[in-house]
C-alpha positions in Angstrom: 8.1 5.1 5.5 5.0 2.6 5.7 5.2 -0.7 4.3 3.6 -3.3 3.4 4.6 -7.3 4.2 2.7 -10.1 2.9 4.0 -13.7 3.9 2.4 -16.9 2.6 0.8 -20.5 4.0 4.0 -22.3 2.6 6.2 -19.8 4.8 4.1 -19.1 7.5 2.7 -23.0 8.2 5.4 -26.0 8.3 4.5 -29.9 6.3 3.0 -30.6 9.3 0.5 -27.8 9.0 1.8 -26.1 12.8 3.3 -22.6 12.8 5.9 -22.2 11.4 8.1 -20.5 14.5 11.6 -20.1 13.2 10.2 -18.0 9.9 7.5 -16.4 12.1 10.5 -15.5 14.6 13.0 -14.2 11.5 9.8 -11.7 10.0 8.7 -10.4 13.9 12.6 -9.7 14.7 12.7 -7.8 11.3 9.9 -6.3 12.3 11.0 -5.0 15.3 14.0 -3.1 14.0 11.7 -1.3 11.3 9.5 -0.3 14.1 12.7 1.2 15.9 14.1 2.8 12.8 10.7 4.7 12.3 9.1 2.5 10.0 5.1 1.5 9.9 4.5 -1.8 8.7 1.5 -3.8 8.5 2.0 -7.5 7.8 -0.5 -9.6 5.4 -0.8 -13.3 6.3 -2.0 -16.6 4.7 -1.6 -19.7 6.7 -5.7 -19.8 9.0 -6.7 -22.4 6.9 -4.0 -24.7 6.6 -3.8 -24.3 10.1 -7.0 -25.1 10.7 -6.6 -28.3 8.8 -4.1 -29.2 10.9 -6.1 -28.4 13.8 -8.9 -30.6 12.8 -6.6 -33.5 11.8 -7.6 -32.8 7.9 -3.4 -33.2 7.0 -4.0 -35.0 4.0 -5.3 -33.5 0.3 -6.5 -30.2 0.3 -10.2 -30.1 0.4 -12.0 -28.9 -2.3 -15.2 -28.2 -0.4 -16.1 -24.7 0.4 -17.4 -24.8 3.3 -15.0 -27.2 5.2 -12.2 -24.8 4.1 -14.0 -21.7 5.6 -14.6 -23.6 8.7 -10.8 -24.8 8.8 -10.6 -21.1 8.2 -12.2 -20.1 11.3 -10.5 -22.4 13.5 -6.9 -21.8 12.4 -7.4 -17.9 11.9 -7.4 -18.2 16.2 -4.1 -20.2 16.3 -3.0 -17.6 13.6 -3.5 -14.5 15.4 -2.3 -15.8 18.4 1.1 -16.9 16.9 1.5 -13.4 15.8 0.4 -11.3 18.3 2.6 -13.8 21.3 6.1 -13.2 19.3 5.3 -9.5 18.4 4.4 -8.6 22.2 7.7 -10.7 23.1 9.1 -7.7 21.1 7.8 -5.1 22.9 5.2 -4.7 19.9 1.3 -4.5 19.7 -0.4 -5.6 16.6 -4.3 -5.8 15.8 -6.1 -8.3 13.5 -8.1 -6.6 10.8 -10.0 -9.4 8.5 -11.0 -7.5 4.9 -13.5 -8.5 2.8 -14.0 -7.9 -0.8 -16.7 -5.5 0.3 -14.2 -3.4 1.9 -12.6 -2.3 -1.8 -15.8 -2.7 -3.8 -18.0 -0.1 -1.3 -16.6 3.6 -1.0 -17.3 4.2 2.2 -16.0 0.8 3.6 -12.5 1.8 1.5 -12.3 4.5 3.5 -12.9 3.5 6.6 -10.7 0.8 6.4 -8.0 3.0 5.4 -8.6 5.7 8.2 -8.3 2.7 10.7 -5.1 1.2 9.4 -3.5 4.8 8.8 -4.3 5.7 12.7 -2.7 1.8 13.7 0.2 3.0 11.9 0.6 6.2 13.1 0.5 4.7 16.9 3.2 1.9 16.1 0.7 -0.9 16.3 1.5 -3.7 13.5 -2.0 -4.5 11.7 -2.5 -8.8 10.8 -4.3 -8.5 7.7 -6.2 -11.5 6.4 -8.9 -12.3 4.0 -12.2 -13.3 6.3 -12.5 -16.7 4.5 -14.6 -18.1 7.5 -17.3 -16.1 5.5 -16.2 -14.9 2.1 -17.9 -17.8 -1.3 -16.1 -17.7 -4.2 -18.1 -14.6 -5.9 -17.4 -12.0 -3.2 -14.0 -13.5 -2.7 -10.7 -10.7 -3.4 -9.0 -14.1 -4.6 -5.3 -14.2 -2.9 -3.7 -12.7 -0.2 -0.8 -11.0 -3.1 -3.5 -8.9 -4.4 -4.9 -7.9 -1.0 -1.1 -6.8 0.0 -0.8 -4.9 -2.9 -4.8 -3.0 -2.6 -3.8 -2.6 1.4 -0.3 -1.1 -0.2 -2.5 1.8 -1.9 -4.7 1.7 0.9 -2.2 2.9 3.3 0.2 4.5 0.6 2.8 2.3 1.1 6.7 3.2 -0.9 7.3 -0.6 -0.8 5.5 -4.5 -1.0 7.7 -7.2 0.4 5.9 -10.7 -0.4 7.3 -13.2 1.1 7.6 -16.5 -0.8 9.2 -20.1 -0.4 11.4 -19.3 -3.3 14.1 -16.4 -3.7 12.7 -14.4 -6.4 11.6 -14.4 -10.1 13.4 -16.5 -12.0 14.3 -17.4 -15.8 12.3 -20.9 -15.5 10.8 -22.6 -12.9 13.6 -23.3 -10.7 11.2 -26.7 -9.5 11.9 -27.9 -13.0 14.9 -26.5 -15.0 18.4 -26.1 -12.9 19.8 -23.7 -15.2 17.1 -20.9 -14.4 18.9 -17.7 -12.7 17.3 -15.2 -10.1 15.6 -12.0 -11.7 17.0 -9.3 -9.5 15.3 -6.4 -11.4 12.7 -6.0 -13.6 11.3 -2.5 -14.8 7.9 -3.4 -16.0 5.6 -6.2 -15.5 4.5 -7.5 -19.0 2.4 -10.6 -20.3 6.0 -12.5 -21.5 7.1 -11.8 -17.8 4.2 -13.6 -16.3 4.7 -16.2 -18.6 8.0 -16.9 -16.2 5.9 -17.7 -13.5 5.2 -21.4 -12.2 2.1 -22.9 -10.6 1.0 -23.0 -7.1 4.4 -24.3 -4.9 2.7 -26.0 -2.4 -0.3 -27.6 -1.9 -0.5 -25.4 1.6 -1.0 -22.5 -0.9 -3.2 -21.1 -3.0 -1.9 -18.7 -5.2 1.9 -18.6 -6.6 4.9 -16.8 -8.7 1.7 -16.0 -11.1 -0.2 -13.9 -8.4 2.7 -12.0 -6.9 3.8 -10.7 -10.6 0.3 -9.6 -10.6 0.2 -8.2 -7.4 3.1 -6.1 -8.2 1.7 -5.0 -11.5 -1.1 -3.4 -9.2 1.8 -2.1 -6.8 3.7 -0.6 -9.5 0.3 1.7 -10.7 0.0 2.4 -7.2 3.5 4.1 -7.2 4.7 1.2 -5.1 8.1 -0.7 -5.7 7.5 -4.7 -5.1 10.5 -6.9 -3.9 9.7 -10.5 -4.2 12.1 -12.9 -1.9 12.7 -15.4 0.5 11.2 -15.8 3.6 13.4 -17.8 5.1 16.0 -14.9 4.1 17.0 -13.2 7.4 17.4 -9.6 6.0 15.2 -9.8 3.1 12.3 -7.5 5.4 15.3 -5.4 6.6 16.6 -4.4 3.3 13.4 -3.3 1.7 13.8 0.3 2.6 17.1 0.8 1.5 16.5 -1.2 -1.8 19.5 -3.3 -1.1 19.9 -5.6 -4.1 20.8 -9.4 -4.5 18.0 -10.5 -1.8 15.0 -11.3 -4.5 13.1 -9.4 -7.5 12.8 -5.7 -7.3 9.6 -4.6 -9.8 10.0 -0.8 -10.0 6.7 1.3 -9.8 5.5 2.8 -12.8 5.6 6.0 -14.2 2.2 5.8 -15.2 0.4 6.5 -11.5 -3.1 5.3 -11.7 -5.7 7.2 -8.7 -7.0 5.3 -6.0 -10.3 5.0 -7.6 -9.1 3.7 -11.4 -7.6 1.1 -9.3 -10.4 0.7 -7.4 -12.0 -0.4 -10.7 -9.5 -2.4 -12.2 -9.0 -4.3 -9.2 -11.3 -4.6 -6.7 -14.6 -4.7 -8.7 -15.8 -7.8 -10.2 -16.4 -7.9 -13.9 -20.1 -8.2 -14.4 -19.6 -8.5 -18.6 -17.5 -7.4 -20.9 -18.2 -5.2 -24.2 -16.2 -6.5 -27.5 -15.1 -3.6 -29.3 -13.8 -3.0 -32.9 -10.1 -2.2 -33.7 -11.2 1.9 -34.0 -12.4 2.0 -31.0 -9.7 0.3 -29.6 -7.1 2.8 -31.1 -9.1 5.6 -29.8 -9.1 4.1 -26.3 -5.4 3.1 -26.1 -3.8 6.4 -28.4 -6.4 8.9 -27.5 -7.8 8.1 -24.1 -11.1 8.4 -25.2 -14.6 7.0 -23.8 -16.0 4.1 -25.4 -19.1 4.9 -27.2 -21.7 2.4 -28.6 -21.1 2.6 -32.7 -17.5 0.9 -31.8 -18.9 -2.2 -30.0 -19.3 -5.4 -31.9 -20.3 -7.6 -28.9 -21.8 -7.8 -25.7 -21.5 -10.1 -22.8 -23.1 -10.7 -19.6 -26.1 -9.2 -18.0 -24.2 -6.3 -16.2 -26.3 -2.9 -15.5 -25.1 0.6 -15.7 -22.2 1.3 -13.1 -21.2 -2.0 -13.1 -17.8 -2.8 -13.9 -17.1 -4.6 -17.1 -14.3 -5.8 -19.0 -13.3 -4.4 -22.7 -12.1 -6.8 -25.1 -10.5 -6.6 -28.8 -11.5 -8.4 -31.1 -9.2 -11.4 -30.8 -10.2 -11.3 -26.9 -7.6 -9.7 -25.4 -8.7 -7.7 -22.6 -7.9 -4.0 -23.1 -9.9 -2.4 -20.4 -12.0 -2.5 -18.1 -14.5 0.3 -16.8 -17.9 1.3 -15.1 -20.8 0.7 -17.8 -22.5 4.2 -18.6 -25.5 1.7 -20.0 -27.1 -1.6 -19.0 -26.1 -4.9 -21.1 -29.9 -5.2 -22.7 -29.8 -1.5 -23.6 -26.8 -1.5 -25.4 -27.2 -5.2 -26.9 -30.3 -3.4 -28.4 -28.6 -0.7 -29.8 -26.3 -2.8 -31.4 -28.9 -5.0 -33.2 -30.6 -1.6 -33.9 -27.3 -0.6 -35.6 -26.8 -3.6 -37.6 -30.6 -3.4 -38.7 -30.2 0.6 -40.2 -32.3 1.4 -37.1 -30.3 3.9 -35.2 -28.9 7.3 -36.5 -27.3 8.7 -33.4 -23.7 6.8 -32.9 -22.6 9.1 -29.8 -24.4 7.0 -27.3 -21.9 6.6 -24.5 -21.1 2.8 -23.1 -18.1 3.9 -20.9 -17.0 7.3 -19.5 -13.0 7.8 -20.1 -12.7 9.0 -16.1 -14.4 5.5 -15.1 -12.0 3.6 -17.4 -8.5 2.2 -17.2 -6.8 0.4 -19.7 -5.0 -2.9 -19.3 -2.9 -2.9 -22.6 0.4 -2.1 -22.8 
């Protein structure tokens, strides 16, 4: 089975902002015995800029300047790569260092490519080192965190299984940083909003993302037909047991039995909203009961200046996003109609805003 392992800056980086060698040890050892038992795995890692911090003597707050974190970026990515590829050859293993981009998920032909390249890795026993190319990548062509990329790379390579790897042991009741009474999660069948309400802020300040962005991650696993185990990863068998589902070493999130294709997900998650189109509480019944496309008389509201087959979001009328879909229409086009509408000016309601096939809904 191929699997996907992605391992954060708090694991994979020490206080000191150094590697991290007994963790990195632990994961590459794990590693190895997958690779004997038959297993492909390719490992996501976080941890090149706050390496290059540490590199560039920068130990103290986390920068909020861009481009001083893309240039820490560069300079740690090196020590990064290195770390990995020196334990994994100690192993008798060969890995390769593929940096994604958003780019990668948003063009067709890009997706592909960088699947056919990380199934043929895979299929020769070599261990891709994923990364976000942050040395490069602003904050609007950014894919965000590392947990989503893991869980787009587990479609990509149609992974059974996402191991993220975390400082803490799994999804718990509360915030075990704040409430001592708060108990591990070991299962959970479906990720809902109340679930993600469990989840704490960012637990370091070597991080970026958090509890938050791996229920989400797994969310996109589970429509992906991919189990998620969330755990430790300082746990020494927590890689080892993922493909025999062994219980009590994190949060299993089971897939879901709603399978979404490669391409809705493509659309749900790796395209940027460009707008979003506010719809009325028919249209929203026919979208969520009827799986119908969104046509023009059920919008109330639009939002952005998004052109047709951009993706934009679909809201209720309270704001809840519902959807979220490839715009048949541009924004001023169907902002017209609308005021057309409203005036008496338009007698032909069956103007299409968004196809059904280029739609996916969000609720429920």
């Amino acid at each position: 089975m191929n699997l996907v392992v992605k391992i954060g800056s708090s694991s994979v980086t020490t206080d000191e902002l150094e590697v991290n060698h007994p963790v990195v040890d632990s994961i590459c050892d794990q590693l190895a015995e997958l690779h004997s038992a038959g297993h492909g795995v390719a490992v996501v890692t976080s941890g090149a800029i706050a390496l290059g911090l540490g590199r560039l003597g920068m130990r103290g707050e986390r920068p909020n300047d861009l481009v001083a974190l893309q240039a820490a970026s560069a300079v740690g990515q090196v020590g990064l790569i290195a770390a990995w590829a020196a334990k994994l050859e100690e192993r008798g293993l060969a890995c390769g260092q593929i940096l994604l981009s958003a780019s990668d998920f948003m063009e067709r032909r890009q997706y592909l490519s960088a699947r056919a390249t990380l199934a043929r890795m895979l299929d020769q026993g070599i261990v891709p080192i994923i990364n976000e190319n942050d040395a490069v990548a602003d904050d609007e062509i950014r894919l965000g965190d590392n947990d989503r990329i893991a869980a787009l790379v587990a479609g990509l390579v149609g992974a059974e299984v996402l191991v993220l790897l975390t400082d803490q042991e799994g999804l718990f009741t509360a915030d075990p940083r704040r409430f001592e009474e708060a108990t591990l999660i070991e299962e959970v069948q479906e990720v809902t909003r109340e679930l993600a309400s469990l989840a704490g802020g960012r637990g370091t300040n070597r991080g970026s993302g958090g509890m938050v962005t791996k229920i989400m991650a797994a969310r996109i696993a589970a429509w992906s037909g991919v189990e998620t185990l969330i755990a430790a990863a300082s746990n020494p068998d927590a890689l080892r047991s993922a493909p025999s589902r062994r219980q009590g070493v994190g949060t299993w999130i089971a897939k879901s039995r709603r399978r979404l294709p490669s391409r809705k997900l493509w659309i749900a998650f790796a395209l940027p909203a460009s707008g979003y189109i506010k719809v009325d509480e028919g249209a929203r019944r026919a979208i969520r009961d009827r799986g119908s496309s969104l046509l023009a008389v059920g919008v109330t509201e639009v939002g952005g200046a998004f052109s047709a087959e951009e993706a934009v979001e679909v809201l209720a009328a309270d704001g809840i996003v519902i959807a979220k879909g490839l715009a048949r229409i541009g924004a001023g086009e169907l902002g017209s109609e609308l005021q057309h509408r409203r005036a008496g000016l338009v007698s032909d309601y069956s103007t299409l805003a968004i196809h059904r096939d280029d739609m996916i809904l969000l609720e429920g």
